[in-house]
C-alpha positions as CSV (number, residue, x, y, z in Angstrom):
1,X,32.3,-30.4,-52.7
2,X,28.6,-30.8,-52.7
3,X,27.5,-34.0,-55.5
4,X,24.3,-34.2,-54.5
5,X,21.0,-31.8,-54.8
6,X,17.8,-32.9,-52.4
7,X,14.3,-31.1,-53.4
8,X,11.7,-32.0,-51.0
9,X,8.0,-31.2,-52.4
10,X,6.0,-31.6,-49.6
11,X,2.4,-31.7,-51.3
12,X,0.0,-34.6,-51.0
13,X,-3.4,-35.4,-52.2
14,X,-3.8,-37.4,-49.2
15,X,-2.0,-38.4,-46.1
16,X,-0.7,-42.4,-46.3
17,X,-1.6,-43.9,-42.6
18,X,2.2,-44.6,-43.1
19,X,4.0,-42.2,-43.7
20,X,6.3,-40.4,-41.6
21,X,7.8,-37.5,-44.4
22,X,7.1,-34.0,-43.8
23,X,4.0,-33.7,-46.4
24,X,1.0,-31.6,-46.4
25,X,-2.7,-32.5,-48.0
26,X,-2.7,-29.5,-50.6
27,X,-3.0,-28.2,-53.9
28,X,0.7,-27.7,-54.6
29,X,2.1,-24.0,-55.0
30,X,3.5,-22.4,-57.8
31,X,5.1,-20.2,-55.0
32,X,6.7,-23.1,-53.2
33,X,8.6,-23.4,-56.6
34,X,10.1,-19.8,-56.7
35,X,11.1,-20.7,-52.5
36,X,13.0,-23.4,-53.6
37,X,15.1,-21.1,-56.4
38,X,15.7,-18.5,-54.2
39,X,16.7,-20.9,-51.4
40,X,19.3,-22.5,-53.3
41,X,21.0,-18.8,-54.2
42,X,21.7,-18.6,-50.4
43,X,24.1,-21.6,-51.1
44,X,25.9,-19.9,-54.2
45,X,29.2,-19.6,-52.6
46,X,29.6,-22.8,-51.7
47,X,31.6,-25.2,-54.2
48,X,29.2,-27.6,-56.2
49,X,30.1,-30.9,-58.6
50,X,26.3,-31.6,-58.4
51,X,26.0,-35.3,-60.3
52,X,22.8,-36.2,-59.1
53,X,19.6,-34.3,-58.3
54,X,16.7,-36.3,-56.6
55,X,13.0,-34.7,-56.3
56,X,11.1,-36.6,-53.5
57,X,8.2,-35.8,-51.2
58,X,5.6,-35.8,-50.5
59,X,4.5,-36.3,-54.3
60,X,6.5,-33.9,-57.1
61,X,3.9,-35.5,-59.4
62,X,1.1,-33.6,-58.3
63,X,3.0,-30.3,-60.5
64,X,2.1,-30.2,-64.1
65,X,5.4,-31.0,-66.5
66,X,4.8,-27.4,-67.9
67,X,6.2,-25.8,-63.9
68,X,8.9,-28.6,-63.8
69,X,10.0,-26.9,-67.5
70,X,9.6,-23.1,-66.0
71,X,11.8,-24.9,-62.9
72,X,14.7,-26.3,-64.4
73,X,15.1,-23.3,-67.1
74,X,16.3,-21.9,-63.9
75,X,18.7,-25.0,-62.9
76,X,21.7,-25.7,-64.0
77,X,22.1,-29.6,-64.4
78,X,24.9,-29.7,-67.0
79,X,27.2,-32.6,-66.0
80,X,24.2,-33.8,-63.9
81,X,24.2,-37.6,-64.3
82,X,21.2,-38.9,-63.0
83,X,17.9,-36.7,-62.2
84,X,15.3,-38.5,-60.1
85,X,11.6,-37.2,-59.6
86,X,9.2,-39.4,-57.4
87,X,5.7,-39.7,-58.7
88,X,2.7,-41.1,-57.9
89,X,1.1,-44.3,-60.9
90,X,-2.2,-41.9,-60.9
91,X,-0.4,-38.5,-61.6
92,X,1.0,-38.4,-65.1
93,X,-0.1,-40.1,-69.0
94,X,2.6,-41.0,-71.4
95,X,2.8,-37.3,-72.7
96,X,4.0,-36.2,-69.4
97,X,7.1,-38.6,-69.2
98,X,8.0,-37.5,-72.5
99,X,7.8,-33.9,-71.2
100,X,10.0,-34.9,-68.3
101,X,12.7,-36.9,-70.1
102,X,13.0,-33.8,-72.6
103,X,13.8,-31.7,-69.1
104,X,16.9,-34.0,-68.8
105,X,14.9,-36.0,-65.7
106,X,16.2,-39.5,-66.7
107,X,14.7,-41.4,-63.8
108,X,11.9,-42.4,-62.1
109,X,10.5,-44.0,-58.5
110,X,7.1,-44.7,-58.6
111,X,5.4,-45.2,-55.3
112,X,3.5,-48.3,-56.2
113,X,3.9,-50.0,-53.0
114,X,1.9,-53.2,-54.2
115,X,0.3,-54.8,-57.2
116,X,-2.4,-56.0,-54.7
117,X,-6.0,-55.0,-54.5
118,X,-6.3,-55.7,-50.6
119,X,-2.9,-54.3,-50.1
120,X,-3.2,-51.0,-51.8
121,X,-6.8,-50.5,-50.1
122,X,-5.3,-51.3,-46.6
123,X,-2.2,-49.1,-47.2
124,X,-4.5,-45.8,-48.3
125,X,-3.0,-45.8,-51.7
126,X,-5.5,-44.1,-54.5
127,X,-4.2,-46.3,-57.8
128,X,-5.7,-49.3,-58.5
129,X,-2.9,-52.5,-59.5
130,X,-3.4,-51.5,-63.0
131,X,-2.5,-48.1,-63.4
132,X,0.6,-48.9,-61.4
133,X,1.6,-51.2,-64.2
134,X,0.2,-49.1,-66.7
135,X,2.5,-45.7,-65.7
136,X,5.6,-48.4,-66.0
137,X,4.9,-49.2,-69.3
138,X,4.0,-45.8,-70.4
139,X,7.2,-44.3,-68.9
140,X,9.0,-47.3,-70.5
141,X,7.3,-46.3,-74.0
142,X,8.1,-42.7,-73.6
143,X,11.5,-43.3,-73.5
144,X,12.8,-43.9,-69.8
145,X,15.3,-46.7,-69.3
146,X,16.1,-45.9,-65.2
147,X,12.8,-47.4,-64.0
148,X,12.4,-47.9,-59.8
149,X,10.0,-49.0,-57.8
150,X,8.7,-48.9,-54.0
151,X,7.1,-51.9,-52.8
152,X,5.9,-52.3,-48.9
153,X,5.9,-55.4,-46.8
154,X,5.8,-56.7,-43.6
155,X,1.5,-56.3,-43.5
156,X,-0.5,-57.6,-41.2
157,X,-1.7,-61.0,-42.5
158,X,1.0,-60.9,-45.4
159,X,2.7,-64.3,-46.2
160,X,4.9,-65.7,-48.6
161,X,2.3,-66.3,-51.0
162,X,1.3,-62.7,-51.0
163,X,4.6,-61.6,-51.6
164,X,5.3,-64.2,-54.7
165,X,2.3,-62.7,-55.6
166,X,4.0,-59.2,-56.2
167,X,7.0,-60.8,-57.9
168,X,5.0,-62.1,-60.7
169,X,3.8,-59.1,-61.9
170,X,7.6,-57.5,-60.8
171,X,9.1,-60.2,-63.1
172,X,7.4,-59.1,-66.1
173,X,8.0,-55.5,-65.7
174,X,10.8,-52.8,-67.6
175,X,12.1,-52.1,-64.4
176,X,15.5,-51.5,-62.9
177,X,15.3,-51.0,-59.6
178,X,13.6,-51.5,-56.7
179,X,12.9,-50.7,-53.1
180,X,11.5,-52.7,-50.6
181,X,10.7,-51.2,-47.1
182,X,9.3,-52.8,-44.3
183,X,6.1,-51.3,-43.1
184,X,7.0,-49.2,-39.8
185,X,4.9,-47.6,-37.3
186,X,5.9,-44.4,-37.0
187,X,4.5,-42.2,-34.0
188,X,3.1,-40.2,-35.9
189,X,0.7,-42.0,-38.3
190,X,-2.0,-43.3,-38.3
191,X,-1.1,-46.7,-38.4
192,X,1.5,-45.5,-35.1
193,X,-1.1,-44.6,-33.2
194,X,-3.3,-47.7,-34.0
195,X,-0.2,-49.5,-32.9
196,X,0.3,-48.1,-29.4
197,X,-4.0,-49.4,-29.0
198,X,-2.8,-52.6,-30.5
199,X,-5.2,-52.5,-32.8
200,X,-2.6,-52.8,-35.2
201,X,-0.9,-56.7,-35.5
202,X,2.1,-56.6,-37.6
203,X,4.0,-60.2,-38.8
204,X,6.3,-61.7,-35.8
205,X,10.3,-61.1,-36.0
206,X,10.8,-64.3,-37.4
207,X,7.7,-64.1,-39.9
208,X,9.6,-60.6,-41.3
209,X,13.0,-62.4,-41.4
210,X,11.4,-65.0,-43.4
211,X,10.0,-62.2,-45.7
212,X,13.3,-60.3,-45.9
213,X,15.7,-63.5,-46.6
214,X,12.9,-64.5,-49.1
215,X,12.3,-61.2,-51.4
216,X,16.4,-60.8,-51.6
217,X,16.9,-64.5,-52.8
218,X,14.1,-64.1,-55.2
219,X,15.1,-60.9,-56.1
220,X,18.9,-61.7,-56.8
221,X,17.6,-64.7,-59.0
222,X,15.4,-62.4,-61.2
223,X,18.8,-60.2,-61.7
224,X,18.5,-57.7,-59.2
225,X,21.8,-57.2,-56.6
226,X,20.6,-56.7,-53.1
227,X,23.1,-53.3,-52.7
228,X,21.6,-52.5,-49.5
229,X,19.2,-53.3,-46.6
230,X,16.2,-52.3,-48.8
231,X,17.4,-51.7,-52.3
232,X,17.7,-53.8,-55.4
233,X,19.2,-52.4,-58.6
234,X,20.2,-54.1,-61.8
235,X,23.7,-53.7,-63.0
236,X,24.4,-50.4,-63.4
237,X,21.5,-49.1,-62.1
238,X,22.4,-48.3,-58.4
239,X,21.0,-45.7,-57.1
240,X,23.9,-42.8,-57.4
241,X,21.7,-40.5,-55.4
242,X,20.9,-42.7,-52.5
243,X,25.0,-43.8,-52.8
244,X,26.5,-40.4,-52.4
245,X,24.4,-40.8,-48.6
246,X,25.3,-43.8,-47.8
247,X,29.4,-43.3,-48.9
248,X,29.3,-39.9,-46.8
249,X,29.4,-37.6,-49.5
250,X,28.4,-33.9,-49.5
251,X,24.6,-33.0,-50.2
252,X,22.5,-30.5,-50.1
253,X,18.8,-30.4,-49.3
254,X,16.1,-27.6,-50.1
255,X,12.9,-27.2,-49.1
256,X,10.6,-28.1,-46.5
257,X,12.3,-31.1,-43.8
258,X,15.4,-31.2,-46.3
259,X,18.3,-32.3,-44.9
260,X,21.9,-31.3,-46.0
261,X,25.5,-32.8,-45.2
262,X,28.6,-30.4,-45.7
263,X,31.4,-29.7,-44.3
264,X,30.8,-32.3,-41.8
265,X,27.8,-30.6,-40.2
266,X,24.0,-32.5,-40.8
267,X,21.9,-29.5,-40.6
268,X,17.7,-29.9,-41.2
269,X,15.1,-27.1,-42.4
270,X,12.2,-25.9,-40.6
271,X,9.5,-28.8,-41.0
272,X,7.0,-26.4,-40.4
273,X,6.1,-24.2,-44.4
274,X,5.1,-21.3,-42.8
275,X,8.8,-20.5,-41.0
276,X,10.4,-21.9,-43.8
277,X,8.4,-19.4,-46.2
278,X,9.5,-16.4,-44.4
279,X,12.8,-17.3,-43.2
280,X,13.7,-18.1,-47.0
281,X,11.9,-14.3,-48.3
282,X,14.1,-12.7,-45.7
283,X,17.1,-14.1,-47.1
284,X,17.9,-16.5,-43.9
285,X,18.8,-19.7,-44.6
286,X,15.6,-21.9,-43.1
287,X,17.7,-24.0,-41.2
288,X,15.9,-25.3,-37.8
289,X,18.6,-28.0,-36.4
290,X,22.5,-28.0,-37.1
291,X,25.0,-30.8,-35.8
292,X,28.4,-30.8,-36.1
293,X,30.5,-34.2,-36.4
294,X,33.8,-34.8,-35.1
295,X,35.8,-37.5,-34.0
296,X,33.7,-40.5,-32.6
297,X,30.6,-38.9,-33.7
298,X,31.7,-38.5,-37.3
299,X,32.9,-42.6,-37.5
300,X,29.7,-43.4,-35.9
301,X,27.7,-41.8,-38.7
302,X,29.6,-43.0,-41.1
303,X,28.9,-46.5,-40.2
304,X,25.4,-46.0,-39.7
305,X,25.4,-45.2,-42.9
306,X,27.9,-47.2,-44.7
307,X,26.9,-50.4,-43.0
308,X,23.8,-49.8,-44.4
309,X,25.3,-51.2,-48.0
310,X,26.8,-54.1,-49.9
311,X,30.0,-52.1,-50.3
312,X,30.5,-51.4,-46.5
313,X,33.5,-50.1,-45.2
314,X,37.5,-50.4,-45.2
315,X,39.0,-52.7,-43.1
316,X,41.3,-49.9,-41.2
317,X,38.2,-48.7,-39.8
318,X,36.9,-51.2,-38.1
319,X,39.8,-53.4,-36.9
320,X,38.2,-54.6,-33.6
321,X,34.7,-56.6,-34.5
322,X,34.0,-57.7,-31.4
323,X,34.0,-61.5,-31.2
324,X,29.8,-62.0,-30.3
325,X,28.9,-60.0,-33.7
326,X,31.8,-61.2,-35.5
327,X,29.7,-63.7,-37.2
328,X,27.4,-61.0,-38.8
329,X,30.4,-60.0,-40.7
330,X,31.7,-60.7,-44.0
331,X,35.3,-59.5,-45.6
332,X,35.7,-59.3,-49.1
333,X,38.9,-58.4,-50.1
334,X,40.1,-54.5,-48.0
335,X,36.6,-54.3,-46.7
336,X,34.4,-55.7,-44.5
337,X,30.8,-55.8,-44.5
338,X,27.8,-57.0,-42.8
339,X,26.0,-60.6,-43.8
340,X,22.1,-60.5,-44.9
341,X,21.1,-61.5,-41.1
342,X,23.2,-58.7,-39.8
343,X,21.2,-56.2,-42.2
344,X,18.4,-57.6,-40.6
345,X,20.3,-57.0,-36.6
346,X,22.0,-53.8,-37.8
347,X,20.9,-51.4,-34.9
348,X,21.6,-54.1,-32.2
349,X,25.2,-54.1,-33.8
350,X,25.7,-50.8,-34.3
351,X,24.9,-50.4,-30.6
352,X,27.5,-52.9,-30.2
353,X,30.1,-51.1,-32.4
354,X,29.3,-47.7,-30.2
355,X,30.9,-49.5,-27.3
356,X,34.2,-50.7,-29.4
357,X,34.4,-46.9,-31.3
358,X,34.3,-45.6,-27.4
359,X,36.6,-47.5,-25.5
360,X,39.2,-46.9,-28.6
């Protein structure tokens, strides 16, 4: 039963030196819109109990509220208990959150990244501190109670300082969640490729451990649970989205790059607009890679996945820790979990677990 509905929008007005998403510096198309509609009719047999849609990108912000109403008149969301859209501090005024929470959207993830000057410059972000604040409170005013924020660390020449910093302003904020992401570099960005030259110096391991150990103890004490490796929710404001991933539930994903999961088969569409355009006005299904999961390979997902959170898994499926990771462990109750420092270890481990799943 598919819970979940992915939209991927994959316009931006320019290209982060981060960012590894499938996103394209564009004026975003009405057409793309009517792509999406007539993709999602190729899924119409299939059984749906959709309970959370999430629009991500690139930046669904750049579209006017008017196209997001002509959109959803065409959606069915009834039931639909939490509607996500991703946007951008500089994109919409307080009349255009007002327009969103009237299209039943009831949450929002702004990409603020930082409430630093230096930082926002450095990470090629086009808001100034200020309007990143100012979008919160105006999306707080218009009505919207599901507030959640990105923030990046792990900078070259960040410290401590830099990140209390952030929490200051964070502390004063109607927010409800947050995500915080360690600064990657991806092979191909920017700040990848400046990597490889070593041009680019990033903190030491132990430097980002201090950072990680320090934002989730700082975090927790301003009411925020640390749910999983880099997300922070209040009570009762999880991300249900983000949950039905990480508790292997079915989802489907349109667009552009979208990924789906059903029937126990991850399947991915064309990354490239122009296949995925014509694939989806022939009335093909624009899927570029398909991989089944059985067995092994299904339990191995499912931890990668699962491990990921505070909830982790049931005991009866993973019986055998092995005894040199043991200690990353935690049980609670029927299920068994991994500690903050084995969030921060969690491919070494999963490594680790590959062996044990194989030889059982």
């Amino acid at each position: 039963m598919i819970e979940g509905l992915y939209i991927h929008i994959p316009f931006c007005a320019n290209k982060c030196p981060y960012c590894d998403f499938v996103s394209f510096v564009s004026e975003p198309s009405k057409e793309y819109l009517e792509l999406l509609k007539r993709e999602l009719e190729l899924y119409k047999d299939l059984p749906f109990d959709l309970k959370t849609v999430y629009l991500g990108g690139g930046t669904p912000s750049l579209y006017p509220t008017k196209l997001w109403r002509e959109f959803f008149k065409d959606l069915d969301t009834r039931g639909v208990k939490e509607i996500t859209m991703e946007c951008n501090p500089e994109s919409y005024k307080r009349e255009d959150f007002e327009g969103l929470l009237e299209l039943g959207i009831n949450r929002l993830s702004f990409g603020v990244q930082s409430f630093l000057e230096k930082n926002l410059r450095f990470l090629g972000r086009w808001h100034s501190p200020k309007e990143g604040i100012r979008a919160i409170l105006e999306a707080k005013s218009a009505g919207f109670e599901n507030l959640s924020i990105d923030l990046i660390y792990g900078l070259p020449g960040q410290t401590i300082h830099d990140l209390k910093e952030e929490l200051k302003v964070i502390k004063d904020l109607p927010i409800t969640h947050l995500s915080a992401y360690l600064l990657t570099p991806y092979e191909d960005t920017l700040f990848g490729r400046l990597w490889q030259k070593g041009e680019l110096k990033l903190p030491s391991d132990e430097q980002i451990e201090e950072m990680f150990l320090f934002l989730s103890e700082e975090l927790s004490s301003m009411g925020f649970e640390h749910y999983e490796i880099s997300n922070f929710a209040k009570e009762g404001y999880r991300c249900a989205h983000n949950l039905l991933y990480w508790s292997h539930k079915e989802f489907l994903g349109l667009g552009v790059s979208a990924w789906s999961f059903i029937n126990k088969k991850r399947f991915g569409n064309y990354r490239n607009l122009e296949k995925y355009r014509r694939a989806v006005l022939q009335g093909e299904k624009p899927i570029e890679m398909e991989e089944s999961l059985e067995g092994e390979e299904l339990l191995k997902d499912y931890l990668f996945v699962a491990l990921r959170t505070r909830d982790g898994v049931p005991k009866e499926v993973l019986p055998n820790i092995p005894d040199h990771i043991r200690e990353f462990f935690l049980e609670e109750g029927d299920r068994v979990r991994l500690s903050k420092r084995g969030w921060l270890l969690i491919n070494e481990i999963l490594l680790e677990l590959w062996d044990e799943v194989a030889n059982h």
